[in-house]
C-alpha positions in Angstrom: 22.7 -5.8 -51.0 25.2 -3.3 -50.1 28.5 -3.0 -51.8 31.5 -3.8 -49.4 32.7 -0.1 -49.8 29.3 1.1 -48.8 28.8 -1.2 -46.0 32.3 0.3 -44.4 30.7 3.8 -45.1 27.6 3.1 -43.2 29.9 1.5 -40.3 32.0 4.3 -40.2 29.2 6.5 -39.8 27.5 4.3 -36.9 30.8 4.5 -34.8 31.0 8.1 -35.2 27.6 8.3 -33.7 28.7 6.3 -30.5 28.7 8.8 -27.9 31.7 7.2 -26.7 35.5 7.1 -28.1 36.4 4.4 -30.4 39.4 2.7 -31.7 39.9 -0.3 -33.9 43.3 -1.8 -34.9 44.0 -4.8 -36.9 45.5 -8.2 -36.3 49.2 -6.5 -36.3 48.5 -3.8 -34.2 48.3 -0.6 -36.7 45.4 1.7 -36.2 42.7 1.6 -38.8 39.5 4.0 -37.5 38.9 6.0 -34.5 35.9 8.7 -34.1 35.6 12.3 -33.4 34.8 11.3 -29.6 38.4 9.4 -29.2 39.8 12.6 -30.3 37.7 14.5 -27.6 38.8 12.3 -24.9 42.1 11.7 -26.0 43.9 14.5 -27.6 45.0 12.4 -30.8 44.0 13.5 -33.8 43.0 10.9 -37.0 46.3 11.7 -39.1 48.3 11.4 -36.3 47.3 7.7 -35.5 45.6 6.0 -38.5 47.6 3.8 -40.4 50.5 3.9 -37.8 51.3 1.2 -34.9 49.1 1.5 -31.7 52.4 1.0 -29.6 53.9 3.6 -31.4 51.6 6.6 -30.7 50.7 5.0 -27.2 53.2 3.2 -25.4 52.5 1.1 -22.8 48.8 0.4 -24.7 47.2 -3.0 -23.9 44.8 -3.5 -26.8 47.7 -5.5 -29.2 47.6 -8.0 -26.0 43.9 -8.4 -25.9 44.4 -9.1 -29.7 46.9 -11.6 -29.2 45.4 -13.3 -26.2 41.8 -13.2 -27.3 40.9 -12.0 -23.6 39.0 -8.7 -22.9 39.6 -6.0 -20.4 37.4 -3.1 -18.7 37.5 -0.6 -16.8 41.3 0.5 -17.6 42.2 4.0 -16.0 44.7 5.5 -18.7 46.4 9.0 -18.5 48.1 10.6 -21.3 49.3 14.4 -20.1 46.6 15.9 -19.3 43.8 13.6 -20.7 42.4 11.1 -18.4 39.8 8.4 -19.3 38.9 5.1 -18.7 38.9 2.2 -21.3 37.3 -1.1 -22.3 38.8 -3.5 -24.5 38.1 -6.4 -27.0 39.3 -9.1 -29.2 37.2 -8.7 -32.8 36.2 -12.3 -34.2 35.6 -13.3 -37.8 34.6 -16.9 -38.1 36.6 -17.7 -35.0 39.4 -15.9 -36.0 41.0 -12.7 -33.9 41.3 -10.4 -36.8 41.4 -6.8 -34.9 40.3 -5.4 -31.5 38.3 -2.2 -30.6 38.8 0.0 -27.8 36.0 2.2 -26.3 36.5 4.8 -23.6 34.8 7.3 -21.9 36.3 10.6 -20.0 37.2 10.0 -16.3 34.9 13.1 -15.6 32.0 11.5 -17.6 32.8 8.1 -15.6 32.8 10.2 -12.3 29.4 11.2 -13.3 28.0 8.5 -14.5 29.1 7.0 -11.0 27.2 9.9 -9.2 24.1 8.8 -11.2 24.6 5.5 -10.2 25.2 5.8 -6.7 22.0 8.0 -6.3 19.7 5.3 -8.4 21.1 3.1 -5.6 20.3 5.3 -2.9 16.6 5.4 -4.5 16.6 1.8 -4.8 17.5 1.5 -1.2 15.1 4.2 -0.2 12.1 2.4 -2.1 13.4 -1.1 -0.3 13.8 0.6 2.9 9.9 2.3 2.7 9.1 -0.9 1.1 9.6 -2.7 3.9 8.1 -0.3 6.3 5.0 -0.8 4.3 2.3 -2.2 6.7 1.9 -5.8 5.3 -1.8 -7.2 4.6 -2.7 -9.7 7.3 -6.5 -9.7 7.5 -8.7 -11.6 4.7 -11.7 -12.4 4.3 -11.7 -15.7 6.5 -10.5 -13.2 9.1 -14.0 -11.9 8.9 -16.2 -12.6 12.4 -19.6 -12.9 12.4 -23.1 -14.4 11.3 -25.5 -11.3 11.7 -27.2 -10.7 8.7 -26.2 -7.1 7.4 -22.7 -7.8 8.1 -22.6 -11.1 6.3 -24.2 -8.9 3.4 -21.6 -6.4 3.5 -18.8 -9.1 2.9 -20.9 -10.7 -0.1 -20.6 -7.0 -1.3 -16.7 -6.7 -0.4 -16.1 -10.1 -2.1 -18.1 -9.1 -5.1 -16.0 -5.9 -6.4 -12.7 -7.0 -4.4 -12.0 -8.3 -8.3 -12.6 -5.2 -10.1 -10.5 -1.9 -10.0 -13.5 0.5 -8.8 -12.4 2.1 -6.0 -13.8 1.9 -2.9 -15.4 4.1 0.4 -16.2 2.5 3.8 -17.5 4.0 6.2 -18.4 3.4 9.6 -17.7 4.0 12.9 -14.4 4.3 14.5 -13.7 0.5 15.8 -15.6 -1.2 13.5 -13.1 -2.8 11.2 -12.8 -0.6 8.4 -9.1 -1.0 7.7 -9.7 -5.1 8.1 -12.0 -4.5 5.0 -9.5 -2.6 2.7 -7.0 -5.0 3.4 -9.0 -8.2 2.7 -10.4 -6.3 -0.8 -6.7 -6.3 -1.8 -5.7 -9.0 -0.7 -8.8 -10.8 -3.1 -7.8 -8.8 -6.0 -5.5 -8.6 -9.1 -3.1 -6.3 -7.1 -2.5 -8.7 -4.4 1.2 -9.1 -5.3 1.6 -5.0 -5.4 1.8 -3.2 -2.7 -0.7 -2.1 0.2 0.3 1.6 1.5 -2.3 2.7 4.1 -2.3 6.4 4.9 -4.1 8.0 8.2 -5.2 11.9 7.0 -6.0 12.8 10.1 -2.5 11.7 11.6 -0.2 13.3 9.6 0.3 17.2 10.0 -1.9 19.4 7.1 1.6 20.7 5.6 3.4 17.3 5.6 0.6 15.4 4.5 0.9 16.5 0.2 4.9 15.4 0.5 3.7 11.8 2.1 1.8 11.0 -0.5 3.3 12.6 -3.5 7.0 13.1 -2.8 9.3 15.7 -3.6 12.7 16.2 -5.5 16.2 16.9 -4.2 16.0 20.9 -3.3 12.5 21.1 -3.4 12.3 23.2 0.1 14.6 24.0 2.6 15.4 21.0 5.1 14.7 18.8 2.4 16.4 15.1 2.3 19.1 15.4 -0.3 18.0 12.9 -2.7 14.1 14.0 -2.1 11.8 12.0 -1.0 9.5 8.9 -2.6 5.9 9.4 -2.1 3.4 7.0 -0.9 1.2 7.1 -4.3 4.4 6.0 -5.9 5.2 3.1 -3.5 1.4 2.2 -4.3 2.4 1.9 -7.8 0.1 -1.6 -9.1 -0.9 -1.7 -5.9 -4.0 0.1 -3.4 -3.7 2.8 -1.5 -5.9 2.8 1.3 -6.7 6.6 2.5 -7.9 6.4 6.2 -10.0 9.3 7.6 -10.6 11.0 4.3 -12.5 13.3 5.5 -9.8 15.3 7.5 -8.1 15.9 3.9 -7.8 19.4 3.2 -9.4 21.6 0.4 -6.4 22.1 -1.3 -5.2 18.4 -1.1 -8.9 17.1 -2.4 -7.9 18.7 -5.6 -4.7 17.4 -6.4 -6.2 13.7 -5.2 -9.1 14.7 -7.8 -6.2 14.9 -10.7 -4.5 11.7 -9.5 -7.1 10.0 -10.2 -8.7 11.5 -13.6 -5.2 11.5 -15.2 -3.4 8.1 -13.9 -0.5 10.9 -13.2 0.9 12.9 -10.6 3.8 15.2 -10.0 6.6 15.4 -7.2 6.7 18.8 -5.3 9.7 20.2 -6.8 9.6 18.4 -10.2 9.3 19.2 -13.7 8.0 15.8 -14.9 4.4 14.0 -14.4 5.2 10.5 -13.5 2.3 7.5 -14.3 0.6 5.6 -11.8 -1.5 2.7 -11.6 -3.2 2.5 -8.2 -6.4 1.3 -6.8 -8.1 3.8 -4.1 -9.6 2.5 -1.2 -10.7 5.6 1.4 -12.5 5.3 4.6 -13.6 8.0 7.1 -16.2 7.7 10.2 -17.7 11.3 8.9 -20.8 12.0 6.9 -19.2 12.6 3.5 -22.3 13.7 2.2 -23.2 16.4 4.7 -19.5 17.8 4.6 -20.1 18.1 0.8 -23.4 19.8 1.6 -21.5 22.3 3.9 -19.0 22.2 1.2 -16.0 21.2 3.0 -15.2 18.2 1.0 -15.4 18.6 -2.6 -18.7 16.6 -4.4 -16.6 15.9 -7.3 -13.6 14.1 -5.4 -16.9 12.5 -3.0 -18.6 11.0 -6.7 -15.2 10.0 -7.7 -14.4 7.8 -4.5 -17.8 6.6 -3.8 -17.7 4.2 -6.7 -19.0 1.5 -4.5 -20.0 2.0 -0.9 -19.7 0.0 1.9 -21.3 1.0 5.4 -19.7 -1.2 8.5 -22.5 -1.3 11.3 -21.5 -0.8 14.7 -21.1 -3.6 17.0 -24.4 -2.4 19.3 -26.1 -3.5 16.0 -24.5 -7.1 15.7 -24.6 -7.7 19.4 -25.5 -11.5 18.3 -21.8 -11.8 16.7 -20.3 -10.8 20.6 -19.7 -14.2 21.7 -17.8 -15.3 18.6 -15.7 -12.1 19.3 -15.3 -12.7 23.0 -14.0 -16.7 22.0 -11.7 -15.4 18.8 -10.1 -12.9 21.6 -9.5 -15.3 23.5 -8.1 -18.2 20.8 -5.9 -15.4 19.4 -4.5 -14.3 22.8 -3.0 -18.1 23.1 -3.4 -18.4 27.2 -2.0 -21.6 28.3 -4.9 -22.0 30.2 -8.3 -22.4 29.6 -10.1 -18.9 30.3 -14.2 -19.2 31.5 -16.4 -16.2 31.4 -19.5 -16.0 33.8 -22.7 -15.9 32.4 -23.9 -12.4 34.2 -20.4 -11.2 32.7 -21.7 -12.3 29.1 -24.9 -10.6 29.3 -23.4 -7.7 30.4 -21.2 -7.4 27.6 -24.3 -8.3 25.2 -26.3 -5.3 26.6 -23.6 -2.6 26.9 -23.4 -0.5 23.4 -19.9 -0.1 22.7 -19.3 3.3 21.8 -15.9 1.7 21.1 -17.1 -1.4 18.9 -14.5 -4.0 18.2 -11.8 -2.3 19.5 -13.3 -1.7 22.8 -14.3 -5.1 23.2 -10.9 -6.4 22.7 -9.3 -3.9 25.1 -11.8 -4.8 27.4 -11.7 -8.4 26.9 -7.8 -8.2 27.4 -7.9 -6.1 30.3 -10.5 -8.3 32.5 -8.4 -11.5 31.4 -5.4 -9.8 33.4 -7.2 -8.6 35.8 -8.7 -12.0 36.4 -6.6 -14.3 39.2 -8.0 -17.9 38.8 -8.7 -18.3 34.7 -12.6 -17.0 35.2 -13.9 -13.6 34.5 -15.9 -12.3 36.9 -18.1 -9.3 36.5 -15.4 -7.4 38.6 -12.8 -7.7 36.0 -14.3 -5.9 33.4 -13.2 -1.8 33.4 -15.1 0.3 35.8 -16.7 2.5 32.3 -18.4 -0.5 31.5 -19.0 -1.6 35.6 -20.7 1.5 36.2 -22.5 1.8 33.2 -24.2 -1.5 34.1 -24.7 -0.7 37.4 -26.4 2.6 36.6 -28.8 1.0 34.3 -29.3 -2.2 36.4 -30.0 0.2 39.8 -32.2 2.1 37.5 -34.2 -0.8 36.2 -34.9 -2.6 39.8 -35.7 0.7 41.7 -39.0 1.0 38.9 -39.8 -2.1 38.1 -41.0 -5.9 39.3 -39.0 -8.4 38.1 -41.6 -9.6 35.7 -41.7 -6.3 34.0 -38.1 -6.3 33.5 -38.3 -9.9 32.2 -40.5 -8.8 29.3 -38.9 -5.7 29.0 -35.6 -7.3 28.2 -37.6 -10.2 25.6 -39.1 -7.2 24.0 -35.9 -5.7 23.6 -34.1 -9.2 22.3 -37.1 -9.9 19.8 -37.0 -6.0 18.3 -33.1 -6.1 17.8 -33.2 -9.3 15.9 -36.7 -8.1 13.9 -33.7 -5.5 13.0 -31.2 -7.5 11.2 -33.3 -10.0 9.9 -36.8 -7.5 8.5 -40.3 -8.4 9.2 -41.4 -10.0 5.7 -42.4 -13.9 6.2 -39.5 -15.2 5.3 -37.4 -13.2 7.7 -39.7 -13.5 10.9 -39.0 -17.2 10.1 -35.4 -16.2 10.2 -35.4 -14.0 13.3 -37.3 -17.0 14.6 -34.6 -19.5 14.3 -32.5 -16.6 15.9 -34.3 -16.6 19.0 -34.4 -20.3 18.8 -38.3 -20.6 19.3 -41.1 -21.5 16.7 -42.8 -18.8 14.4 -45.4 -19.4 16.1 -44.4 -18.5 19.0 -42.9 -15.6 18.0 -45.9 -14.1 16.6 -47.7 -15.1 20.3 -45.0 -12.9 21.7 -45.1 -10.3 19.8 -48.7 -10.4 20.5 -48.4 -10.0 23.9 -45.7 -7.8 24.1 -47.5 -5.3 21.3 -44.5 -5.1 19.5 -45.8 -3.4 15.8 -43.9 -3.3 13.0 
């Protein structure tokens, strides 16, 4: 145990530590301790206040109040000639009893910065809220997910299975084909769920703009700068994913700062001094063959090995033409017509034997557009855009001007039993599969492809 005199030393030395200035007084107002910072702030000097009466060195001082009433004060602005600073003040209790009371103050200049500090943490704050909220929220999942063709329906048991982890992710695929509806249902199915999900395009965002959108820079950093910088999107990411659309339009330079990101787990603001650490979950898609721009070396292979951690490959809609109709009746549930809408049959089997160089997103726009051009609820084969019109048109003028209709009858089965031999494979099993597809027996399948010499 410390001896009472030695316990006063060690309190003594504490309060001139404090950063701020401090006073104490007793129970009948006379001044028993201040610290080199009071003097600092305040001009008065230790013999010329200890042992003396507050009110006698500072008239008009409220701290003998406090003491008497027991009830605290703050942020009182006091001036003494040419020493301004601002004080709080408090009653000092022993077992219930008021037996002193302790001012602390700081300079009106320190206060005035401090307050600077403060109002710019705000401003961040309401910058962070502000891109917070601009943040495009995660509506798809994986119920959101259409479809029952078989490669597709493995490339969601994929999704699902390392949705969990932390690996990160590249999708690919062809523009349209839901690559983005992916990304967002892998986070939503994750840990990071709660965090934020900050999607990036590459390719829409200017080359020289694109390393301050994702990493931010300080106050000053350039000229035209914002004056209190600029919050980057890896930091808004922070616990969360970042999903990096068209990857592959990332430039050179940019690939190797990404690289560092995401080796270290820290990155840097253009115009700061200070690496900052950042949890965030990578999820980057592109409709370009990684692999042959790293061959051609304009992607780097050590950015392509650290993204491709797992790899999922969306197929194009031409080759899950059996999930069209679910499309076509989602499109049309989702667009919430007050009337029933009826599609002709001829218009259905166009849209099953055009190829959508558009995938999904065509066949909503296209779906949309023949629904408003339609006049009595029922979609007619003139509806649908004149692309897809005359593309059918071409190849249906084409097809009649060379063959009987019997040929074109088993030219179309052919094609029907090959595209579903596709998705399903050709082992046992899978014939039987492809079979149930077609809705005829194996049997009869094999007797068709028999006599239609398909090979496989």
């Amino acid at each position: 145990m410390l001896r009472v005199s030695n316990r006063i030393g060690w309190l003594e030395g504490i309060i001139e530590a404090v950063h701020d200035g401090i006073l104490v007084i007793d129970k009948n107002g006379i001044v028993q301790l201040i610290n080199e910072e009071y003097t600092n702030i305040t001009g008065v000097k230790k013999e010329q206040i200890i042992g003396k009466p507050l009110l006698d060195i500072r008239p008009g001082a409220l701290l003998p109040t406090v003491v008497k009433t027991g009830k605290s004060l703050e942020g009182v602005f006091r001036k003494e000639k040419d020493f301004e600073y601002v004080v709080d003040m408090a009653p000092i209790y022993d077992q219930n009893e008021i037996i002193g009371g302790v001012s602390v103050c700081k300079s009106v200049s320190e206060v005035y910065q401090l307050s600077l500090e403060l109002k710019k943490n705000k401003r961040r704050v309401n910058q962070l809220e502000n891109a917070i909220g601009r943040i495009h929220q995660v509506k798809y999942t994986f119920s959101n997910m259409i479809g029952n063709n078989a490669r597709f329906k493995k490339i969601i048991h994929q999704a699902k299975k390392i949705a969990p982890t932390n690996l990160n992710v590249l999708i690919t695929g062809e523009s349209g084909t839901g690559k983005e509806l992916f990304s967002q249902a892998i986070h939503h199915a994750s840990s990071r769920k709660s965090y934020p999900f900050v999607p990036v395009n590459c390719a829409a965002i200017p080359t020289a703009l694109l390393e301050s959108e994702l990493f931010g820079y300080e106050e000053g950093a350039f000229t035209n700068s914002k004056k209190d910088g600029k919050v980057g999107l890896f930091e808004l990411a922070n616990k969360g994913t970042l999903f990096l659309d068209e990857i592959g339009d990332m430039p050179m330079d940019l690939q190797a700062k990404l690289l560092r990101v995401l080796q270290e787990g820290t990155f840097r603001k253009i115009g700061g001094l200070t690496e900052q650490q950042i949890d965030v979950r990578i999820i980057a898609a592109t409709n370009k063959d990684l692999l042959h721009m790293v061959k051609k070396e304009r992607f780097r292979d050590d950015l392509y090995y650290r993204i491709n951690t797992v790899h999922l490959e969306v197929p194009p809609l031409r080759k899950r033409k059996d999930d069209i109709p679910k499309f076509v009746t989602s499109i049309i549930k989702n667009q919430s017509y007050h009337t029933e809408i009826r599609i002709e049959d001829e218009v259905m089997n166009t849209l099953m034997q055009y190829d959508w160089p558009g995938n999904i997103r065509e066949l909503k726009n296209t779906i949309h557009y023949a629904i408003n051009m339609s006049d009595c609820n029922v979609i007619t084969f003139e509806n649908l855009p004149e692309t897809i019109k005359r593309s059918f048109q071409h190849i249906s003028s084409k097809s009649h001007s060379h063959h009987t209709l019997e040929e074109l009858l088993r030219e179309t089965e052919r094609k029907a039993i090959l595209e579903v031999l596709q998705e399903t494979g050709v082992s046992v099993e899978e014939k039987k599969a492809a079979a149930k597809k077609l809705g005829i027996s194996l049997a009869s399948l094999y007797n068709k492809m028999s006599k239609l010499q398909i090979k496989l």
